[in-house]
VMD Tcl script that draws the C-alpha trace (Angstrom):
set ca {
  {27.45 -40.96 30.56}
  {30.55 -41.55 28.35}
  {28.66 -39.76 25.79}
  {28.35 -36.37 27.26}
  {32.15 -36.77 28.45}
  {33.01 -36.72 24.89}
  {30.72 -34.06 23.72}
  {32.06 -31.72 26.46}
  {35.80 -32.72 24.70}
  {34.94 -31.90 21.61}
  {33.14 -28.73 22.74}
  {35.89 -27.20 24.11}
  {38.09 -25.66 21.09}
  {34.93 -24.14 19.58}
  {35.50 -20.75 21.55}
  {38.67 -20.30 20.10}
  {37.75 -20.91 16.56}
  {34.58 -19.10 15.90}
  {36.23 -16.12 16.79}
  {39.30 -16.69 14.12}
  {36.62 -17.26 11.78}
  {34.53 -14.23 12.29}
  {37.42 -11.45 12.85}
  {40.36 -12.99 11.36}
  {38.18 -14.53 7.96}
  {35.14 -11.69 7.76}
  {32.74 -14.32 8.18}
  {29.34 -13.01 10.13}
  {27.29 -15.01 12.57}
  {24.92 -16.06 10.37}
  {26.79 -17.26 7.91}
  {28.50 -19.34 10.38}
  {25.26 -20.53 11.72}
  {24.15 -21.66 8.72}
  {26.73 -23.60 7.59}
  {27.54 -25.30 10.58}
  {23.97 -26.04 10.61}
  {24.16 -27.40 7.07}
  {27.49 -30.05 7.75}
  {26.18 -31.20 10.72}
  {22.79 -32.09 8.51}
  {24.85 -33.35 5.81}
  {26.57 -35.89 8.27}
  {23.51 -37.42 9.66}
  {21.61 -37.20 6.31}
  {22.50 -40.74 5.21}
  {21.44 -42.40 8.16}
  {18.14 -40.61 8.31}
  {15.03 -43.15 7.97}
  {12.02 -41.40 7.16}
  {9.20 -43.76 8.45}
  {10.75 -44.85 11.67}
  {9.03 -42.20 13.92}
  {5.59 -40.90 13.31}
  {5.17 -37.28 11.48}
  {3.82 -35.84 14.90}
  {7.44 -37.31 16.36}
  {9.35 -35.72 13.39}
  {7.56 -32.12 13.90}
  {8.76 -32.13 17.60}
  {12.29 -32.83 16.48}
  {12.49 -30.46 13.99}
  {10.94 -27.98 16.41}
  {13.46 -29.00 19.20}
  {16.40 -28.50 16.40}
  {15.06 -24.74 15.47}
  {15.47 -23.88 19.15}
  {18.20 -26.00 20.75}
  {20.33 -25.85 17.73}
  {19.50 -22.75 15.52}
  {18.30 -20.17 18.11}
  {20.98 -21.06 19.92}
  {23.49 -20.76 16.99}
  {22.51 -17.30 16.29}
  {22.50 -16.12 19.52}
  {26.06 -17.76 20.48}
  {27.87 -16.46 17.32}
  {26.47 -12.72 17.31}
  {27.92 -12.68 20.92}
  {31.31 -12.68 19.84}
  {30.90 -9.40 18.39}
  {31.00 -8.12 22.00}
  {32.89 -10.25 24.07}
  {36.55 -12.28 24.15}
  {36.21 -16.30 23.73}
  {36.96 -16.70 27.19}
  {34.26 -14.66 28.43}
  {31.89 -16.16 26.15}
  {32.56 -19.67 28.00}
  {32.21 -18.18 31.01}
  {28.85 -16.99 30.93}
  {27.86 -20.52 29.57}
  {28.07 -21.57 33.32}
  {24.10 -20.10 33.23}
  {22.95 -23.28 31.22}
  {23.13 -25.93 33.88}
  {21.14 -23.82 36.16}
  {18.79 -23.12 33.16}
  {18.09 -26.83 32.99}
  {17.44 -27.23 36.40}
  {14.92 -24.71 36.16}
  {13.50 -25.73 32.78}
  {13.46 -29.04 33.96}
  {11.18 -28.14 37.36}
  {9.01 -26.52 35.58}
  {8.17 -30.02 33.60}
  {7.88 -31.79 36.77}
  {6.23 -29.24 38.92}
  {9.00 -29.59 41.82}
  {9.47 -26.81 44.07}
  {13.09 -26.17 42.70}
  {11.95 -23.17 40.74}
  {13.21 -20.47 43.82}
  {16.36 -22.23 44.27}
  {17.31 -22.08 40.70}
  {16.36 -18.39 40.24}
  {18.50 -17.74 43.74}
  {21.66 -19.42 41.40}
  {21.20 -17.36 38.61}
  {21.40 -13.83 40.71}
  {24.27 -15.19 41.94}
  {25.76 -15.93 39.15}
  {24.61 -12.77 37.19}
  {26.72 -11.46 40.36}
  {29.72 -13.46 39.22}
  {29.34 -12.43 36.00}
  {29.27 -8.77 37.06}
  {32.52 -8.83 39.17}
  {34.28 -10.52 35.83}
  {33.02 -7.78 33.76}
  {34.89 -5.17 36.15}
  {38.33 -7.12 35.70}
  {38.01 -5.61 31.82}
  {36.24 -2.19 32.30}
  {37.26 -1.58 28.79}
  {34.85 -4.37 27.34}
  {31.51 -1.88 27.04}
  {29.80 -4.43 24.75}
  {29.97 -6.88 27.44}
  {26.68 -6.65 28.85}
  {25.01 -7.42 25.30}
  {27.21 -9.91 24.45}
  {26.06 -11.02 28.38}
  {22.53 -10.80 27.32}
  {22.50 -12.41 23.64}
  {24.13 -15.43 25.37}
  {21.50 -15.96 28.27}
  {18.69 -16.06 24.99}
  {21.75 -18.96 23.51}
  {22.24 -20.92 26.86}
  {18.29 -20.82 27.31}
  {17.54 -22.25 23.96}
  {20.31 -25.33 24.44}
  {19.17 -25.63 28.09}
  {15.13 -26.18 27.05}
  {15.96 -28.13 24.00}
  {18.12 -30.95 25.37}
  {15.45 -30.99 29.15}
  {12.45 -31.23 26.17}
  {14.77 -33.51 24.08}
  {14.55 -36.01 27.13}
  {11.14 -35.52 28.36}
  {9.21 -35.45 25.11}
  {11.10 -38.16 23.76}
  {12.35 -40.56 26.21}
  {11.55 -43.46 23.88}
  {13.91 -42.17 21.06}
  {16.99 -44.70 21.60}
  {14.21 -48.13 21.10}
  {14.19 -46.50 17.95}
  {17.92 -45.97 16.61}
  {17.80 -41.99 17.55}
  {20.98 -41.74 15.25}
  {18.49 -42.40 12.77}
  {15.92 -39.68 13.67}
  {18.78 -37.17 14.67}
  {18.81 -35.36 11.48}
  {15.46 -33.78 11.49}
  {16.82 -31.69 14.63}
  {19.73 -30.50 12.32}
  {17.21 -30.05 9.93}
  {14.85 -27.45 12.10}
  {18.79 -25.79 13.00}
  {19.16 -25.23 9.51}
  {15.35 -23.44 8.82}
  {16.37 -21.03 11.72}
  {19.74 -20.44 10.59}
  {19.12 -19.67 6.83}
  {16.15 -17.86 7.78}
  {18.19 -15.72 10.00}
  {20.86 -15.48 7.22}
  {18.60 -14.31 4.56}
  {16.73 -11.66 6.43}
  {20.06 -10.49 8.51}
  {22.55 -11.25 7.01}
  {24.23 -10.78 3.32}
  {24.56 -13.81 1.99}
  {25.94 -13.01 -1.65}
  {28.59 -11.01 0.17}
  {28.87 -13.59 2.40}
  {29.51 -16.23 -0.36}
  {31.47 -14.02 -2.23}
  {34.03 -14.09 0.80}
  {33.76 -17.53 0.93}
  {35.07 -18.13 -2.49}
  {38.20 -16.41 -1.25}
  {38.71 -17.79 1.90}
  {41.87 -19.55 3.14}
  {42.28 -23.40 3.30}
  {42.93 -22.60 7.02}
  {39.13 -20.93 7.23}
  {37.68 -23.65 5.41}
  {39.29 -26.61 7.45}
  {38.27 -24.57 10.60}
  {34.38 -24.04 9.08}
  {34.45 -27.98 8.17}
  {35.15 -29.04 11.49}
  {33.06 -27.08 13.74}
  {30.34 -28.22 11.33}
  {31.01 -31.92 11.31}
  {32.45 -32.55 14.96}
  {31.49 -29.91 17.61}
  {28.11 -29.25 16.23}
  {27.08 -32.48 14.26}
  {29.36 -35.12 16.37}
  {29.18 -33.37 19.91}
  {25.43 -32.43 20.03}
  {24.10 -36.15 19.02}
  {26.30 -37.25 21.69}
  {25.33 -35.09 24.05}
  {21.53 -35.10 23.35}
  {21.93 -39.25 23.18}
  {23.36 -39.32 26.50}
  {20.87 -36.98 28.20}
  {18.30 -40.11 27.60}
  {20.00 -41.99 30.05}
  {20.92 -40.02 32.79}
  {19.33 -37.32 35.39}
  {19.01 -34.23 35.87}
  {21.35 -33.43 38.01}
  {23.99 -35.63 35.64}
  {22.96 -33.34 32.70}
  {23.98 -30.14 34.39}
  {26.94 -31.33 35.98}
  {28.24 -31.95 32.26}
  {27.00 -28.77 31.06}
  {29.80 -27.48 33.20}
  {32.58 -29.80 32.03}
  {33.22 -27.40 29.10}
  {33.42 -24.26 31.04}
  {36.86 -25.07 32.43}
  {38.02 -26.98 29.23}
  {37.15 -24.26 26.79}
  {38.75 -21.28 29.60}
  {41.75 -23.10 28.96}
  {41.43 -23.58 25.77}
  {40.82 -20.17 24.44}
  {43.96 -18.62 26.91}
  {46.76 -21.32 26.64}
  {46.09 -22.31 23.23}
  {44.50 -19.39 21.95}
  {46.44 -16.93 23.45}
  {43.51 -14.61 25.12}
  {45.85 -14.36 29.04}
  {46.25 -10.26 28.14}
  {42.64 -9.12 28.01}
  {42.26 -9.83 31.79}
  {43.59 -6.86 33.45}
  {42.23 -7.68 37.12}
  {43.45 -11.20 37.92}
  {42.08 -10.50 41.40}
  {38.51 -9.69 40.24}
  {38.45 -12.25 37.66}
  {38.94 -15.26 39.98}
  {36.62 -13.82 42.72}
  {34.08 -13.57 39.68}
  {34.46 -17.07 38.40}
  {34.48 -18.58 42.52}
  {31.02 -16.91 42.87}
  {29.54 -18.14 39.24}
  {30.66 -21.65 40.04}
  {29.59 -21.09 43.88}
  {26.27 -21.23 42.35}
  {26.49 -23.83 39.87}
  {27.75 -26.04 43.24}
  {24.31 -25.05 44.45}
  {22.42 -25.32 42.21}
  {23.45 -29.16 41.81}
  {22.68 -29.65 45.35}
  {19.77 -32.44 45.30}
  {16.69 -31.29 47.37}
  {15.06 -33.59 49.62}
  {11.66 -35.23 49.66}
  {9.23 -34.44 46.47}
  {12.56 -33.16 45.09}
  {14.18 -36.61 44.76}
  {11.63 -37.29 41.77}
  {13.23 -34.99 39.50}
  {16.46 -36.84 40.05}
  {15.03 -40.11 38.16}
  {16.42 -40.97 34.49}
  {14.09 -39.66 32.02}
  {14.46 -43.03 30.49}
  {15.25 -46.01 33.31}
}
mol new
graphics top color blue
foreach p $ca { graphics top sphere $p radius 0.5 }
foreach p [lrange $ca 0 end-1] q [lrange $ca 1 end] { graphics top cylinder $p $q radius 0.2 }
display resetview
């Protein structure tokens, strides 16, 4: 459980930075993808043992990484071209209920309703927040891009521990990388059909030390530290622990992004904003709610 504590910490600065890096530096979202796709890779390539899993093993990680880590990449970073890094960490409160529902439909439990009750109550949340900024008119695709990002991180880390629930007898540090791996196929498939990336690299050449520090460490810690943590703690806990640590980073990276970050003037109706975020975290409270009977199965560690 420690593990997903510190993932959550280390998770929490990243909405302030990406968006220094893309307006402030001219760097696009799939550049950005990419490369944090690539550090985090480089980190864990050294410890990467080739024969310790079988192939079949290694194609479901590298699958798992394309979605979890590189849809989810994409998706995330093209939504700041629409929305404020605050609001962005808001609608992240959608990916705990997205692994309660992800996670029913492995088991078969009768959660399903429940779960799809939370999210139109949150999309109602969401939808009072929206009016305490009328100004933002990109919200709503910004909104949309980031259910597609909190639905591929929500089904990759359920899968990660249903699929694989044997990965820590063998060292998963040491199988890790081939899910940074599949990131990076997404990623620099996304770059090279999207993106521009001998503009893209031309920028980079200039680039501050500032922008380069910034790009280094949402590679190496947020993205190749925080998501090995995260996906190694998932093995040992429940369901219900998973998505109660999905939401540790929601009020860590609001706080983030407005103290630190400066972002308290784009909320224009305080009023509306806080009756928006008490009905999106109304739902997350029940949507954590345990059900009784058959229910209680769910509950179990993937892994005892």
């Amino acid at each position: 459980m420690i593990w997903l504590f510190f993932a959550a910490l280390l998770w929490g600065p990243s909405f302030g930075f990406i968006p220094i890096l893309i307006r402030n530096h001219g760097m696009d979202a799939y550049t950005l993808a990419f490369f944090r796709m690539f550090y985090s890779l480089l980190m864990f390539l050294p410890l990467l043992r080739v024969h310790v899993i079988a192939r079949r093993k290694r194609v479901i990680l590298i699958g798992l990484g394309a979605v979890q880590f590189g849809g989810m990449y994409v998706c995330l970073n093209l939504s700041y071209g629409f929305m404020e890094g605050y609001e962005v960490a808001m609608v992240t409160v959608f990916t705990p209920i997205y692994v309660s529902l992800i996670d029913s439909l492995f088991v078969k439990s009768r959660g399903q309703l429940k779960s799809w009750l939370c999210v139109g109550l949150a999309v109602a949340g969401a939808m009072v927040i929206q009016y305490a900024r009328p100004e933002s008119r990109g919200f709503w695709i910004g909104f949309s891009i980031m259910q597609v990002a909190n639905l591929c991180f929500a089904f990759g880390q359920v899968a990660y521990r249903r699929l694989l629930p044997d990965m820590k007898r063998f060292g998963d540090m040491h199988v890790f990388g081939w899910m940074y791996f599949g990131g990076m196929i997404v990623t620099a498939l996304a770059w090279t059909i999207w993106g521009e990336p001998v503009t893209a690299l031309r920028n980079l050449s200039g680039m501050s030390v500032k922008g380069w520090l910034i790009l280094c460490w949402l590679g190496l810690v947020p993205s190749g530290l925080g998501f090995f943590l995260f996906n190694h703690g998932a093995l040992s806990v429940n369901t219900h622990t998973l998505s109660i640590f999905n939401n540790l980073k929601i009020p860590l990276a609001i706080i983030i992004v407005m103290v630190v970050f400066g972002q308290w003037d784009y909320v224009e109706s305080w009023s509306r904003f806080f009756i928006g975020a008490f009905v999106m975290l109304a739902a997350l409270w029940w949507n954590e709610q345990p059900m009784e009977g058959r229910h209680r199965k769910k509950l179990q560690p993937a892994n005892p």
